[in-house]
C-alpha positions as CSV (number, residue, x, y, z in Angstrom):
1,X,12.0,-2.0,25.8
2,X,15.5,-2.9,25.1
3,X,15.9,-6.6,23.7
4,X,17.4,-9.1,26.2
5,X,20.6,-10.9,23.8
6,X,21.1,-14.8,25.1
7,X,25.0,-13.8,25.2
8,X,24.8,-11.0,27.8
9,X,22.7,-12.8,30.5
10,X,24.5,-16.1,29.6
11,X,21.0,-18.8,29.8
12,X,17.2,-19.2,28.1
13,X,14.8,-17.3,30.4
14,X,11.1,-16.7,29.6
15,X,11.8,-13.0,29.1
16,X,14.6,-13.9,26.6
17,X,12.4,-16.5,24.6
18,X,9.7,-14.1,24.6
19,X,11.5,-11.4,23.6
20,X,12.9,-13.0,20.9
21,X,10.2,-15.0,19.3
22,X,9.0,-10.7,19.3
23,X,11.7,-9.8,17.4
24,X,11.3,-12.9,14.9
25,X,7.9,-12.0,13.9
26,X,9.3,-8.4,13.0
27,X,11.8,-9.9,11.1
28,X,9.6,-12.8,9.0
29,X,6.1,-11.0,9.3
30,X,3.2,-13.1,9.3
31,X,4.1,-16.5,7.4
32,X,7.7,-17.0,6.9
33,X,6.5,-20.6,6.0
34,X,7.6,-21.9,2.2
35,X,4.4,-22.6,0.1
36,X,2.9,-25.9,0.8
37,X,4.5,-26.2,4.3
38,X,1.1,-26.0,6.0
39,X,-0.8,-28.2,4.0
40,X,2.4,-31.0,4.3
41,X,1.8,-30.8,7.9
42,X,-2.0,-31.1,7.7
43,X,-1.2,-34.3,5.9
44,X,0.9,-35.7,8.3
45,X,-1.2,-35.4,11.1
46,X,-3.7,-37.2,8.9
47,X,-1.9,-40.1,7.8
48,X,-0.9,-40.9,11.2
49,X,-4.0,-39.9,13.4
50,X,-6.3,-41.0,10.5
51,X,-9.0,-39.2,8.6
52,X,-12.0,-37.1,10.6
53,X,-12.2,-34.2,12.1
54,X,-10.0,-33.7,15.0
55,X,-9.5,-31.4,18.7
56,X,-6.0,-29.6,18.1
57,X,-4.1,-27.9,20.0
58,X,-1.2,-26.0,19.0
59,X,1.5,-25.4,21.0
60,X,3.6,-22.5,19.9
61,X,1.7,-21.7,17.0
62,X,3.6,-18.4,15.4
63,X,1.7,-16.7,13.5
64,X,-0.9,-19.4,13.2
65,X,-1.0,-20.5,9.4
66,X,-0.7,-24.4,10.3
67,X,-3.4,-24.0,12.6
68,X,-5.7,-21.7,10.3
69,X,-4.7,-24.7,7.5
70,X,-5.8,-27.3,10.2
71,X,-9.5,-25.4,11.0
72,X,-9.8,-24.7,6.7
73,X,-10.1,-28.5,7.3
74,X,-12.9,-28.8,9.2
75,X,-10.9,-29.4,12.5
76,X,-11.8,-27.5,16.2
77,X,-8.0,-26.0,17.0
78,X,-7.2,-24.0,19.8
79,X,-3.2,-22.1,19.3
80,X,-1.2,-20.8,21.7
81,X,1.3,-18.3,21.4
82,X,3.8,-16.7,23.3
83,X,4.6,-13.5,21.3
84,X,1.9,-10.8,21.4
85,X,2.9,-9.8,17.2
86,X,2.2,-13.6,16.7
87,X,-0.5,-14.0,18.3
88,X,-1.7,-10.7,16.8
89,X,-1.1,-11.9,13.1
90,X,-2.8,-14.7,14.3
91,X,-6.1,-13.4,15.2
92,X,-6.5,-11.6,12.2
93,X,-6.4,-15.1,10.4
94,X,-8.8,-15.9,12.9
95,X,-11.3,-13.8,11.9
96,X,-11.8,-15.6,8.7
97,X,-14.8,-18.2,8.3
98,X,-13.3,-21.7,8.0
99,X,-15.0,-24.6,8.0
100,X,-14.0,-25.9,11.4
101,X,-12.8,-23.2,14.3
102,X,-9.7,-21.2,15.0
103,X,-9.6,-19.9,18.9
104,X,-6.3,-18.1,19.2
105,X,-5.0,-17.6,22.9
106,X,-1.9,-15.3,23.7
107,X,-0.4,-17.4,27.2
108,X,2.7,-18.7,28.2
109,X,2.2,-22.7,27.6
């Protein structure tokens, strides 16, 4: 398939964003992420929903190595993602045992 560019059809459509978020995870691979980026986040979400496991769901969830942090945790997270080599990468990180769960679902959110 030929990639759709944002400057010949002139506006965002789902095939565009899809087609590039595609592209991206070709480009960064599975966790273009700086060290401790995950972890910051995980923190955050802590300090401002409070301590406990949680219900998350992540909208948009790349390659899913925020969410795989948040289920390491103990947490129950369900990601979405949008690009089938993201959502790909991860379900591999799915596949390992974590304390809480990691349910990865390729849709259009």
């Amino acid at each position: 398939m030929k990639p759709i560019s944002l400057f010949q059809i002139g506006k965002y459509t789902n095939d565009w964003i899809k087609d590039f978020y595609d592209q991206a995870a070709t480009w960064w691979g599975p966790d273009p992420q700086a060290d401790g980026v995950h972890a910051a986040r995980a923190k955050t979400v802590e300090r401002l929903c409070g301590a406990g496991t949680k219900r998350i769901l992540e909208l948009g969830a790349g390659p899913g190595a925020t969410a795989a942090t948040f289920a390491d945790l103990g947490h129950t997270v369900v990601a979405i993602e949008l690009s089938p080599l993201r959502a790909r990468y991860a379900r591999e990180l799915a596949k390992v045992p974590r304390q809480g769960s990691l349910t990865i679902l390729e849709a259009d959110f």
